[in-house]
C-alpha positions in Angstrom: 0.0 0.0 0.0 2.0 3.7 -1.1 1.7 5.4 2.0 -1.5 8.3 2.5 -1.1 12.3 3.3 -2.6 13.0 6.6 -6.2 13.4 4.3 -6.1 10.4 2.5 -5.3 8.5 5.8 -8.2 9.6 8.1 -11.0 8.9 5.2 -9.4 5.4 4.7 -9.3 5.2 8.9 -13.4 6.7 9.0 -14.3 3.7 6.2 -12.7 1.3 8.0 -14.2 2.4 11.4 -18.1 2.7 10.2 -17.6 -0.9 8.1 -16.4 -2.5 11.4 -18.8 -0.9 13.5 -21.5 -2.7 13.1 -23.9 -5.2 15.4 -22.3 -8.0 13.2 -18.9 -7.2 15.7 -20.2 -8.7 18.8 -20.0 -12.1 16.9 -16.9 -12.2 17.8 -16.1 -9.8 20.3 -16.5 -10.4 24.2 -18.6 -7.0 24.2 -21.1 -9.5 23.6 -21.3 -10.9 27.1 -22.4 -7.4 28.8 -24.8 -6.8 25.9 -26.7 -10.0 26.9 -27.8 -7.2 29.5 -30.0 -4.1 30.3 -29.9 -3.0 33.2 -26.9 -0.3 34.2 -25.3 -2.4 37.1 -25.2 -5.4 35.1 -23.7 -4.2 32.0 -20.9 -2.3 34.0 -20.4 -5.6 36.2 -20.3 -7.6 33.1 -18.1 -5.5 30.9 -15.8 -4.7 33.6 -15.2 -8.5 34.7 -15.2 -9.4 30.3 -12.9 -6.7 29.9 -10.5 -7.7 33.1 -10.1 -11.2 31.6 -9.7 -10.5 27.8 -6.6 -11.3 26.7 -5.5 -14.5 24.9 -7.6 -16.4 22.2 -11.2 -14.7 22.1 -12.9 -18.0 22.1 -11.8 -18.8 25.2 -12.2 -15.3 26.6 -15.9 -15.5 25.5 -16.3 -18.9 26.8 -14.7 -18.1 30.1 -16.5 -14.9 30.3 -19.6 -16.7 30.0 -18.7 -19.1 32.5 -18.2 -16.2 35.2 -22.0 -14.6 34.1 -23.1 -18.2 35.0 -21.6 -18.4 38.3 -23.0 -15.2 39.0 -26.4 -16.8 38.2 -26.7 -14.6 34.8 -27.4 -11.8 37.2 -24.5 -10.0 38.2 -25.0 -7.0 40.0 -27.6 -9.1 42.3 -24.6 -11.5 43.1 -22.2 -8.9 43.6 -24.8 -6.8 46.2 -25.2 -10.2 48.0 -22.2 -11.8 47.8 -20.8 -13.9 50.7 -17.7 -15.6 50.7 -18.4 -18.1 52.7 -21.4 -19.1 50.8 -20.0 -18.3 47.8 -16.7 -19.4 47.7 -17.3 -23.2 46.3 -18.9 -21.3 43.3 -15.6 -20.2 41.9 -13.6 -23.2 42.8 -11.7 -24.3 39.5 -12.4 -21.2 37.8 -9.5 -20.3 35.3 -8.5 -17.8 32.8 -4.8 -17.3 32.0 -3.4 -16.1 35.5 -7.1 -15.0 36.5 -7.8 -17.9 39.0 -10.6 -18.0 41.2 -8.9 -16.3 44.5 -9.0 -13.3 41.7 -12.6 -14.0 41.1 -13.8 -14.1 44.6 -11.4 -10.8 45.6 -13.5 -8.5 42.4 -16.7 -9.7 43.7 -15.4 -8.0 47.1 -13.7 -5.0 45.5 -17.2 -4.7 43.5 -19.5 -4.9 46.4 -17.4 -2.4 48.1 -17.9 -0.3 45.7 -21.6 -0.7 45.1 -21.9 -0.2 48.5 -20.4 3.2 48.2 -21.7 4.0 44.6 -25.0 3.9 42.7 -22.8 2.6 39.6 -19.4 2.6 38.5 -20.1 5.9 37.1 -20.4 7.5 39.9 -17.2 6.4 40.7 -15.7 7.9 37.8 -17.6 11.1 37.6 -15.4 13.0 39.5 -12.5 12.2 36.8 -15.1 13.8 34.3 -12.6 16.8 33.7 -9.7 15.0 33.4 -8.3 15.3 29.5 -8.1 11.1 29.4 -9.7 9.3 31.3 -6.6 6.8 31.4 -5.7 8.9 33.5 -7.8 8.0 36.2 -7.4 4.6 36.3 -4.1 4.8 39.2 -6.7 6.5 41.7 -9.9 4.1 40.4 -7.2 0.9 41.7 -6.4 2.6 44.6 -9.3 2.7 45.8 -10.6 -1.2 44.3 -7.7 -2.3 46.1 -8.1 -0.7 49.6 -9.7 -3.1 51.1 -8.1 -6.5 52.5 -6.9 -7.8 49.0 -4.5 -10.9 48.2 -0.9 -9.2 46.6 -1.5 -11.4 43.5 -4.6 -9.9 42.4 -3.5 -6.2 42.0 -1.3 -7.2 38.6 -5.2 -7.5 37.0 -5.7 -3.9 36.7 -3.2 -1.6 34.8 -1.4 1.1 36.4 -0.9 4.2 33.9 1.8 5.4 36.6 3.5 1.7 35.8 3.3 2.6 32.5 1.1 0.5 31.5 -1.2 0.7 28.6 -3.9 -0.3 30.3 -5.7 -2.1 27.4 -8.8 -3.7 28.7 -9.6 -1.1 31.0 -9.2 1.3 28.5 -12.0 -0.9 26.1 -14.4 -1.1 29.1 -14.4 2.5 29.2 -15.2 2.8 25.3 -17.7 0.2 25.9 -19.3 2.3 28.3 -19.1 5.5 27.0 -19.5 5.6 23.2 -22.9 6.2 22.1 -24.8 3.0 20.9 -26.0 4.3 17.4 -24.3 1.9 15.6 -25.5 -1.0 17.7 -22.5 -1.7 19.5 -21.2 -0.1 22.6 -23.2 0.9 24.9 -23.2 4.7 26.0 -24.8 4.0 28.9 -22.3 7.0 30.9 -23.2 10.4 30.0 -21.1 12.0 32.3 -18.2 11.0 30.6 -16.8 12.5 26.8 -15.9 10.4 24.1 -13.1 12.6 23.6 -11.3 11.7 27.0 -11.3 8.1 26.1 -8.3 6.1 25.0 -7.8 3.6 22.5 -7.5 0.0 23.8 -3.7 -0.2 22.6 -2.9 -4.0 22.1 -0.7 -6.2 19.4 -3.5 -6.1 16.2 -3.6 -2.2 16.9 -0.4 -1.3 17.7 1.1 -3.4 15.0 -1.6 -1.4 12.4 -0.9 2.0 13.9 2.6 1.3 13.4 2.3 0.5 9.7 0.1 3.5 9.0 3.0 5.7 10.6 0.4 7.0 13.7 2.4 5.3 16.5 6.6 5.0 16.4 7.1 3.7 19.5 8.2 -0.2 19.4 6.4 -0.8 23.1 3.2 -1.1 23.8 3.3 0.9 26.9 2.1 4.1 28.5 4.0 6.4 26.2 2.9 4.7 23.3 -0.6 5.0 24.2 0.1 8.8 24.5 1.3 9.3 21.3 -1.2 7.2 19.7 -3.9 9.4 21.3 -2.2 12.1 20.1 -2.5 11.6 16.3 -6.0 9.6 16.5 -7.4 13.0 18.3 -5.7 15.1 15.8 -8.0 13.1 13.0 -11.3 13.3 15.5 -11.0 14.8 18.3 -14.5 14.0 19.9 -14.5 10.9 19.2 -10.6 9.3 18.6 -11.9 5.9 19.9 -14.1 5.2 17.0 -11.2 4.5 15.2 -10.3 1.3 17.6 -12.4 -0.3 15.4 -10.2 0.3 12.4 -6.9 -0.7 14.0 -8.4 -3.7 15.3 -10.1 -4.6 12.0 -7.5 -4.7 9.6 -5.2 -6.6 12.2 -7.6 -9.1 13.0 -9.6 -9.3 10.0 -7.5 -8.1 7.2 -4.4 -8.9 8.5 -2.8 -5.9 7.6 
């Protein structure tokens, strides 16, 4: 492909965006598990425990996923408001994803509860960030605060740290999944206290390795300065809504193999 002006690069990047956008996505995507839901606990719940647990082979991501909605009884924010671990516990026993075991499991039903408790919705929670110029930004004080309560040390490594300079991948597509309007039939918009234009893009190997090619991120890592500068030239093609174009990076990795 001869490489694109700046022009020629954001209409090809717009196509791409609107042609993946579509309902025919959560096919394959985990954003289908917290779409099996409607009410406003139980899509953030859902999305927040899909997104904590997706990386690796999607199958098994989805399939794990659904595994966790069952244990919760396919009602999430009901078992999280009444969870009790020591009725509770056996539920998890076995549970497995990558280095997500089921002493993780048990400890985000706590940390979620907590915050429930505290909360009307994770929202809330993040409302006060709502001035913040990325919302990436606020994901150091949003595990400070998941994590101050009695935790095991081995569970922290499960949420990013920005400060660590970490990318912060799947939090960062939790938060598009929650804010980004649902027009399209896809994400869910369900936080309107939040801006499209403070989210990040879910930086991982499909879209990192596309940005690269298309000469919007230089940086070999895919770390917190990367993510940086890959916000920086998505928000210079749309700067309300830089995330859309997610869809496009992830696309033409995963589908096109670009």
């Amino acid at each position: 492909m001869k490489k694109m002006n700046k022009r020629e690069l954001k209409d090809f990047l717009d196509e791409k965006a609107l042609f993946y956008e579509t309902p025919d996505f959560l096919d394959t995507d985990p954003i289908q598990i917290p779409a099996q839901f409607t009410i406003k606990q139980d899509i953030e719940i859902a999305g927040f425990l899909t997104a904590t647990i997706a990386w690796g082979n999607r199958k098994s991501i989805i399939t794990n996923a659904h595994k966790l909605m069952d244990i919760m009884g396919n009602a999430p924010y009901d078992f999280v408001k009444n969870f009790n671990e020591e009725e509770d516990l056996e539920h998890f026993n076995g549970f497995v994803h990558r280095t997500f075991n089921s002493i993780d499991a048990v400890f985000f039903m706590k940390g979620l509860q907590h915050l429930y408790t505290e909360y009307e919705s994770m929202e809330d929670f993040f409302v006060q960030y709502k001035d913040f110029d990325r919302l990436n930004d606020a994901i150091f004080h949003f595990k400070k605060y998941f994590f101050s309560i009695p935790h095991p040390d081995r569970t922290q490594k499960h949420i990013g740290d920005p400060v660590k300079k970490s990318s912060c991948k799947r939090i960062n597509m939790f938060f598009r999944w929650m804010v980004r309007s649902n027009i399209q039939g896809v994400d869910f918009g369900i936080w309107k206290t939040i801006s499209t234009a403070q989210l990040s893009c879910p930086l991982d190997v499909h879209s990192g390795n596309v940005a690269r090619k298309l000469g919007l991120l230089t940086r070999k890592q895919n770390d917190a300065k990367a993510l940086l500068e890959l916000d920086t030239a998505l928000r210079k093609m749309d700067a309300s809504d830089p995330v859309k174009y997610d869809y496009a990076l992830f696309g033409l990795g995963v589908f096109e193999k670009f």
